[in-house]
C-alpha positions in Angstrom: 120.8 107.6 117.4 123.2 105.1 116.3 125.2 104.6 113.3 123.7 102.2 110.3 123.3 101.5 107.0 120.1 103.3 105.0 119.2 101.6 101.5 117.3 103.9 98.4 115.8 101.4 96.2 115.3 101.9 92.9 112.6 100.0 90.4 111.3 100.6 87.2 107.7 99.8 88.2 105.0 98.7 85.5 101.4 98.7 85.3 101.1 95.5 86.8 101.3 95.6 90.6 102.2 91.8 91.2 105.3 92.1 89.1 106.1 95.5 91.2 105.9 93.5 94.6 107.9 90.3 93.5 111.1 93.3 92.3 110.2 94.9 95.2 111.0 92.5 97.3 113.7 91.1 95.3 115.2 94.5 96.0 114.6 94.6 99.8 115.8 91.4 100.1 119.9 92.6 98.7 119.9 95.7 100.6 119.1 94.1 103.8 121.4 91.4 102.6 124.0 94.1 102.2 123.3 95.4 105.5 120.8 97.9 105.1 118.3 98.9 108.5 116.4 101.5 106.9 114.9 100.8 103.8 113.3 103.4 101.5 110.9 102.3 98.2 110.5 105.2 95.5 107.3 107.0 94.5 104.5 104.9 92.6 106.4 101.5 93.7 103.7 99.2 93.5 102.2 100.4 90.3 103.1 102.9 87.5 101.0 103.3 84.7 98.1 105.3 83.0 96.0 107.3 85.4 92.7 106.3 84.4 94.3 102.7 85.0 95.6 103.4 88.5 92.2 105.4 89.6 90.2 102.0 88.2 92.7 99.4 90.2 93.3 102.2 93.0 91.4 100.1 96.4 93.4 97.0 95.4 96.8 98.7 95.1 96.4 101.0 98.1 95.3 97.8 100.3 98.1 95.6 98.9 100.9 97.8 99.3 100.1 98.2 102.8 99.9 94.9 103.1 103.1 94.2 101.5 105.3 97.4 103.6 104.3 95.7 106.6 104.8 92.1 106.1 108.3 92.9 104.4 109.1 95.2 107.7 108.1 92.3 109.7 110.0 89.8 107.5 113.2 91.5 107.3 112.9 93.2 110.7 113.8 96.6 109.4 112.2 99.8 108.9 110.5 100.6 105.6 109.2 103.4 103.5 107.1 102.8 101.0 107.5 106.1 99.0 104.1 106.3 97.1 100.7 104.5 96.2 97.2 105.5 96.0 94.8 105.6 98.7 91.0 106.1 97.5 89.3 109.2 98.6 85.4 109.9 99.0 85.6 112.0 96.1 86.5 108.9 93.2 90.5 110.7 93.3 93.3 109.3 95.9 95.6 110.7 98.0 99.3 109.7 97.0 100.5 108.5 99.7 103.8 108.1 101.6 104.1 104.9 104.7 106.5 104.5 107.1 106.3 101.0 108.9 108.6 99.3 111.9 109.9 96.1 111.7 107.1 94.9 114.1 104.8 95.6 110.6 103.3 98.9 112.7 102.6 102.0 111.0 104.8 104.8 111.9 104.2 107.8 110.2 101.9 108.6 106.9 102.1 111.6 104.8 99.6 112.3 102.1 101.6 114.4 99.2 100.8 117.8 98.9 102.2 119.5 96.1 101.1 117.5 93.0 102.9 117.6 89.4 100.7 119.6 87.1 103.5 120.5 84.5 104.0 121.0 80.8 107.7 119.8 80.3 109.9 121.1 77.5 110.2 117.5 76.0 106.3 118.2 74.9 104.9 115.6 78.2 101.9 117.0 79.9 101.5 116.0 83.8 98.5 116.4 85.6 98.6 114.6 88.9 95.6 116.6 90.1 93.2 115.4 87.7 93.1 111.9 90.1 95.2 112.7 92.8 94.1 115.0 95.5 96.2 117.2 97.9 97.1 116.3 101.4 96.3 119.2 103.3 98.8 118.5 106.0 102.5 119.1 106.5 104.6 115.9 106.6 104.9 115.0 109.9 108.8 113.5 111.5 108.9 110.0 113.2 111.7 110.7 116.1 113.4 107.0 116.5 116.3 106.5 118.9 118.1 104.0 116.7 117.3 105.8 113.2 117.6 109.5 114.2 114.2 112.0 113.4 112.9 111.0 110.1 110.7 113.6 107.8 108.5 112.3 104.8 108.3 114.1 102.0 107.4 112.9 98.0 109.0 113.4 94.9 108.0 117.3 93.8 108.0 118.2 97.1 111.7 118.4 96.6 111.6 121.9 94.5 109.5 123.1 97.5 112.2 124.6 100.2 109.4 125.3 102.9 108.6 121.7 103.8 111.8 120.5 104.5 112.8 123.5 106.9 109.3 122.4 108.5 110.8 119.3 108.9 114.5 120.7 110.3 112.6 122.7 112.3 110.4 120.0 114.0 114.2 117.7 114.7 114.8 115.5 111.3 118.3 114.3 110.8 117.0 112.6 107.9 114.9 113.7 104.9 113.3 111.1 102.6 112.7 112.1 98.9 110.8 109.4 97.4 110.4 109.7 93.5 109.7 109.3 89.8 111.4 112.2 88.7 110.9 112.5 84.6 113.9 111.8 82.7 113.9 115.1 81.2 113.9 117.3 84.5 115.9 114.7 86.1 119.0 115.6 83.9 119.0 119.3 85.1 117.6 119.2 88.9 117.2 115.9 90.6 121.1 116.0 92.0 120.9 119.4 92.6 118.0 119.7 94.6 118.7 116.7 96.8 121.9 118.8 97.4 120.4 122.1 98.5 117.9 120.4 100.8 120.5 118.6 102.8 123.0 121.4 102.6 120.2 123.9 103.9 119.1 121.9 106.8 121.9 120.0 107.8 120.9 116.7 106.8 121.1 113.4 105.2 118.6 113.1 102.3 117.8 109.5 101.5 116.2 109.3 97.6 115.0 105.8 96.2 114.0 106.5 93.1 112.1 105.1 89.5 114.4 104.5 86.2 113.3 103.7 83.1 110.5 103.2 80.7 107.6 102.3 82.2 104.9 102.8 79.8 103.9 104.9 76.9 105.9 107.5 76.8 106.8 107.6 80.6 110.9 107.3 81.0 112.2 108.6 84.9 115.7 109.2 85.1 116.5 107.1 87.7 119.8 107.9 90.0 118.8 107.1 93.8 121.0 108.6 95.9 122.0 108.8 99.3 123.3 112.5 99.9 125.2 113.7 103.6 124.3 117.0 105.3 127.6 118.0 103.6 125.7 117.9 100.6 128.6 115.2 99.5 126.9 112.1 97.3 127.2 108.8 99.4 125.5 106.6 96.9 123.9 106.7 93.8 122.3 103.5 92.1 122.6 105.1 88.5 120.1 104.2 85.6 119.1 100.2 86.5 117.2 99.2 88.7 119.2 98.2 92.2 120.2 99.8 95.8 122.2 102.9 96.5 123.2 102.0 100.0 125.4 104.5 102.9 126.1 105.1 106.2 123.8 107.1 108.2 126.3 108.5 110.6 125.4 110.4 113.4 129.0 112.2 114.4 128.9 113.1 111.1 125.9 114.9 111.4 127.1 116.7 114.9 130.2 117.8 112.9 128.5 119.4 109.7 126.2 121.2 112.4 128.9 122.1 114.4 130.8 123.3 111.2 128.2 125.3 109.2 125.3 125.7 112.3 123.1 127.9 109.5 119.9 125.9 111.5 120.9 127.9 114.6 121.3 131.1 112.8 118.2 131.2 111.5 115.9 134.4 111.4 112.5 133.5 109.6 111.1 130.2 110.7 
């Protein structure tokens, strides 16, 4: 593993999917600009809009997104995550689905989300993912690169589940992505926070591209991609507008952290 430069992207997608890829790639195109190797795009990149919408328009978005990862991986000749889109099912729902591509344009690693946002939140919203989405049944797996470090997928709610990212420490990541549209109104009180606690717990860096904004109806995210070290020490963080949040991914800094607080060795329940 070598040292480089990781890039969260953050977008405040639409429910139009053409518009999506053109800022998309607008996006890729300054953090590899800026130096960036490993490139993350947040949850529901390519399209973010009613549900009914998404479920009607879902074999065209799934099939153009990953179509788009890989011919921007290949373009830019870096690696890419495309943090979210639907994939149809046999059952009319999709699976919400998490791509990691190389910059040959080959799939890496996919990870299907399994812990979907059915919430009533205080600011009166009602979320109910599972009403077109369905679970992925699977743990998120780790891609183990030589030049990136062990990579573990993971998306958006995921993040208040502790479990799947000591899966992930346990299998080798150095680095856990956390893909999102966190609401605005959670966001506030947890996003940081959480991202903390999950690299501080496993000892390492957390890479979070994330959606701001309004996107439609009453649909606001609260934006804030971050980049956080296994110190739990904020690297980047691309605020409320759309843009990059861009840091070193530094592997003597993750010996040192391990070496300094080795809880992963210490561990008693796995």
């Amino acid at each position: 593993m070598k040292s480089y430069l990781a890039a969260a992207i953050q977008m405040t997608s639409l429910p139009d999917l053409q518009k999506n890829l053109v800022q998309a790639e607008e996006l890729i195109d300054l953090a590899v600009r800026r130096g960036a190797e490993l490139v993350s795009l947040p949850e529901n990149f390519s399209f973010m809009g009613e549900e009914e919408e998404k479920i009607a328009q879902a074999e065209t978005i799934g099939l153009q997104s990953e179509k788009f990862l890989k011919t921007m991986a290949l373009r830019f000749q870096v690696t890419i995550l495309g943090g979210g889109f639907p994939v149809p099912t046999e059952n009319g729902k999709v699976y919400n689905t998490c791509l990691l591509v190389d910059p040959n344009g080959s799939e890496l690693a996919r990870y299907k989300k399994v812990h979907l946002f059915d919430v009533n939140v205080p600011d009166g919203i009602t979320y109910r993912e599972s009403s077109t989405v369905k679970a992925g049944e699977d743990l998120p797996q780790v891609y183990v690169s030589p030049e990136l470090g062990t990579l573990g997928l993971s998306v958006c709610y995921d993040v208040r589940f502790p479990e799947v990212y000591r899966h992930l420490s346990h299998k080798g990541a150095d680095v856990l992505f956390v893909p999102a549209a966190f609401t605005a109104y959670t966001g506030k009180d947890h996003w940081k926070v959480l991202l903390q606690a999950r690299a501080i717990e496993n000892t390492c860096y957390a890479i979070a591209p994330a959606q701001t904004g309004h996107h439609y109806g009453r649909r606001q995210t609260h934006g804030h991609a971050m980049i956080v070290d296994p110190w739990g020490a904020v690297l980047a963080d691309a605020g409320e507008e759309p843009g990059v949040a861009i840091a070193e991914i530094n592997p003597d800094r993750l010996e040192q952290v391990r070496r300094q607080m080795p809880s992963l060795q210490h561990r008693v329940f796995i």
